[in-house]
C-alpha positions as CSV (number, residue, x, y, z in Angstrom):
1,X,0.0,0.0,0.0
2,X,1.2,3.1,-0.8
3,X,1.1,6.2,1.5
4,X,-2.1,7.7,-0.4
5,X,-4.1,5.0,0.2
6,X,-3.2,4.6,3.5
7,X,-3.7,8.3,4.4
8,X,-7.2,8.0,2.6
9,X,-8.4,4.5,4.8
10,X,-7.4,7.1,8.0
11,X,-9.2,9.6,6.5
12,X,-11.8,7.6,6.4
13,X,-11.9,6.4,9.2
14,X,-11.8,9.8,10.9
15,X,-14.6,10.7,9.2
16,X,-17.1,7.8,9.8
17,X,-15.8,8.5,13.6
18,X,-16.7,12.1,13.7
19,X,-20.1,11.3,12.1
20,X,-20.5,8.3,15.1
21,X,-19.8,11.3,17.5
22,X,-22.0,13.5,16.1
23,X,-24.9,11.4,16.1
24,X,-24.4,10.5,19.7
25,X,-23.7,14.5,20.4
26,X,-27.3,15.0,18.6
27,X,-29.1,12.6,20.5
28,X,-27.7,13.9,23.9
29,X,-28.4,17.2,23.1
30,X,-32.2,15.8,21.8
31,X,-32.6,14.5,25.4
32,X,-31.6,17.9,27.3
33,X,-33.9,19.3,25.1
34,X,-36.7,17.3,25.9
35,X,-35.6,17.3,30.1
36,X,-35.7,21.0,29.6
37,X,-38.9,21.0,28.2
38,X,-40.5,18.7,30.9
39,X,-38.6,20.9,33.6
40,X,-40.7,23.6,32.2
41,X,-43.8,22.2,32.1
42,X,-43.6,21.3,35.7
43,X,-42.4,25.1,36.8
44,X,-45.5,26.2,34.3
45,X,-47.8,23.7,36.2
46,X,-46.5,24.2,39.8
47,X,-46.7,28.1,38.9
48,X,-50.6,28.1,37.9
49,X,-51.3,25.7,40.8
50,X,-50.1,28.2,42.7
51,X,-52.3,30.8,41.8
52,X,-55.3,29.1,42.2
53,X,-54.1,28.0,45.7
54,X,-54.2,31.9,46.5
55,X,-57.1,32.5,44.4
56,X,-59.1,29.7,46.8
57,X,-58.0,31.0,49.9
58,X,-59.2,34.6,48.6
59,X,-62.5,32.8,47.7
60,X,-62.6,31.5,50.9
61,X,-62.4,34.8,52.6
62,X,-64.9,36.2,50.7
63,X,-67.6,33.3,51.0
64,X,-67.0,33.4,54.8
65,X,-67.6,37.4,54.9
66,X,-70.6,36.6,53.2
67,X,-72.5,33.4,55.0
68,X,-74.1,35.1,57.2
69,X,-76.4,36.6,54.3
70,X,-76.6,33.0,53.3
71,X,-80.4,31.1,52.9
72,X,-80.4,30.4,56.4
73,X,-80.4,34.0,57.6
74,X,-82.9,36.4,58.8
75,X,-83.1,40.1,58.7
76,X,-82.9,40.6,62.7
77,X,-79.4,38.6,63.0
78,X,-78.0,41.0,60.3
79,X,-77.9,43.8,62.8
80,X,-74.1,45.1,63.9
81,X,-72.5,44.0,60.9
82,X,-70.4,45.6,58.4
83,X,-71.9,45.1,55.1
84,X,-69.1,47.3,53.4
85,X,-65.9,45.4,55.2
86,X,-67.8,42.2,53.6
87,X,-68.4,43.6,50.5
88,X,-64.5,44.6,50.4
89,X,-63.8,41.0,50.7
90,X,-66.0,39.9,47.6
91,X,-64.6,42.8,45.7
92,X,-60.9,41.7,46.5
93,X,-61.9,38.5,45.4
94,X,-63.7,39.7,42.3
95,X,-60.3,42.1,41.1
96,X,-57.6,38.9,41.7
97,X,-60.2,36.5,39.5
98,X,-60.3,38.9,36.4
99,X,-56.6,39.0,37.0
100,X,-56.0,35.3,36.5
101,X,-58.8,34.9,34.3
102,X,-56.8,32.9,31.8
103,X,-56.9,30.0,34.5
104,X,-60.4,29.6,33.3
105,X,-60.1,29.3,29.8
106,X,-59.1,31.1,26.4
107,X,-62.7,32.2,25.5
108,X,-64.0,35.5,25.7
109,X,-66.2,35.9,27.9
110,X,-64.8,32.7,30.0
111,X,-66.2,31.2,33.2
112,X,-64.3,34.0,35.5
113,X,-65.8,36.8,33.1
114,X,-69.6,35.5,32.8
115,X,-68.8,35.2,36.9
116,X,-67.6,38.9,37.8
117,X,-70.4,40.3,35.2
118,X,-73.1,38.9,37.1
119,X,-71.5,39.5,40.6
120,X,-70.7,43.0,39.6
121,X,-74.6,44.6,40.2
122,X,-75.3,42.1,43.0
123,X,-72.1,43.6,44.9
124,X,-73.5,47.4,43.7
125,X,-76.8,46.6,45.0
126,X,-75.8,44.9,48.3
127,X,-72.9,47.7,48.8
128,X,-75.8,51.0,48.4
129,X,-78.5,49.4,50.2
130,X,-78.9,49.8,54.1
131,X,-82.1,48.1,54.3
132,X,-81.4,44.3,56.5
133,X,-84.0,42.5,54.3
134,X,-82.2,44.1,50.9
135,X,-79.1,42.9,52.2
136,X,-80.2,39.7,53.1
137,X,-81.6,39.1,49.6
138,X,-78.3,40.3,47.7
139,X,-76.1,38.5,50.1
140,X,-77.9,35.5,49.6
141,X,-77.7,35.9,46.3
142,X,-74.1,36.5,46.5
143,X,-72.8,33.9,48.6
144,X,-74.7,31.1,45.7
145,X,-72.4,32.7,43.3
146,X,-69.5,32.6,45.4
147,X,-70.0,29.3,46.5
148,X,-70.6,28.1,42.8
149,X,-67.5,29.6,41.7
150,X,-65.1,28.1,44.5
151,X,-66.3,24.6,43.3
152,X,-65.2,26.0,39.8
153,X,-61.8,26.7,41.4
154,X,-61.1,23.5,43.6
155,X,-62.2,21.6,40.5
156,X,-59.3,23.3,38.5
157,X,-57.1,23.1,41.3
158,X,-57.1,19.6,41.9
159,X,-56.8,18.9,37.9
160,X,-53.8,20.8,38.5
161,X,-52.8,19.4,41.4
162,X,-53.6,15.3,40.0
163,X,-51.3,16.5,36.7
C-alpha cells in the first residue's frame, strides 16, 4: 500500500468517527432538550397551581364574609354587621379573578368573566343598600355565586394538582 491509500483509509476512518460522535452528540443534546422542556412544564404547572391555591383561599375569605347573608339568615341577625368590610372581601376577590382569568379558559367571555359580570350589580346593589331584608336578599344571592365559583376553582385546582 502506498502512502495515499493509506492516508485515505485514516481519513476515512476519521470521518465515519466524527459522524458516530455526532450522532451521539445529537441525541444527547435531543434529550436535554426534551428534560428542559418537561422541567418547564412542571415550573408552568407548579406556577398556575399556585395561583389558584391563593385564588381559593381569597374565595374562601370572601364566602366566609358573606355566609351570614346565606339562605339560612334572617333580617334581625343581620344587625351590627359591616356590610361594606364584607363587600370589600368579595370585591378583592372579584379584582384577583379577572386577574387570572386565563386559569379559566381562552374564551371571551370565560367562566371567570360570565362570573364577575353577574356578581358585579349584586355587589353594587348589596354595597348602596342599608335596608337588613335588601341585604339579606343580595347577600344571599351573592354567597350562591361565590359558593358556585369556588367549586369552579377547587375543580381546576385539583386537575392541577392530579397532573
Amino acid at each position: 500500500m502506498d502512502v495515499m491509500a493509506v492516508l485515505t483509509w485514516v481519513g476515512t476512518i476519521t470521518s465515519i468517527g466524527g459522524a458516530a460522535i455526532s450522532i451521539w452528540q445529537a441525541q444527547q443534546s435531543k434529550g436535554a432538550a426534551d428534560e428542559a422542556k418537561r422541567v418547564r412544564s412542571q415550573l408552568i404547572d407548579h406556577r398556575q397551581a399556585s395561583e389558584l391555591a391563593h385564588i381559593q383561599a381569597v374565595v374562601k375569605k370572601a364566602q366566609k364574609s358573606m355566609e351570614k347573608y346565606g339562605p339560612g339568615s334572617v333580617p334581625s341577625s343581620l344587625t351590627g354587621i359591616s356590610p361594606a368590610n364584607d363587600a370589600s372581601n368579595v370585591q378583592d376577590f372579584l379584582v384577583l379573578l379577572k386577574e387570572q382569568r386565563a386559569h379559566f379558559g381562552a374564551s371571551n367571555p370565560n367562566e371567570a368573566d360570565q362570573f364577575c359580570d353577574t356578581l358585579t350589580p349584586l355587589l353594587d346593589s348589596f354595597a348602596q343598600s342599608t335596608a337588613p331584608e335588601t341585604l339579606r336578599d343580595n347577600g344571599k344571592q351573592i354567597v350562591i355565586h361565590i359558593s358556585t365559583m369556588a367549586s369552579v376553582i377547587k375543580r381546576l385546582l385539583d386537575h392541577k394538582q392530579e397532573a
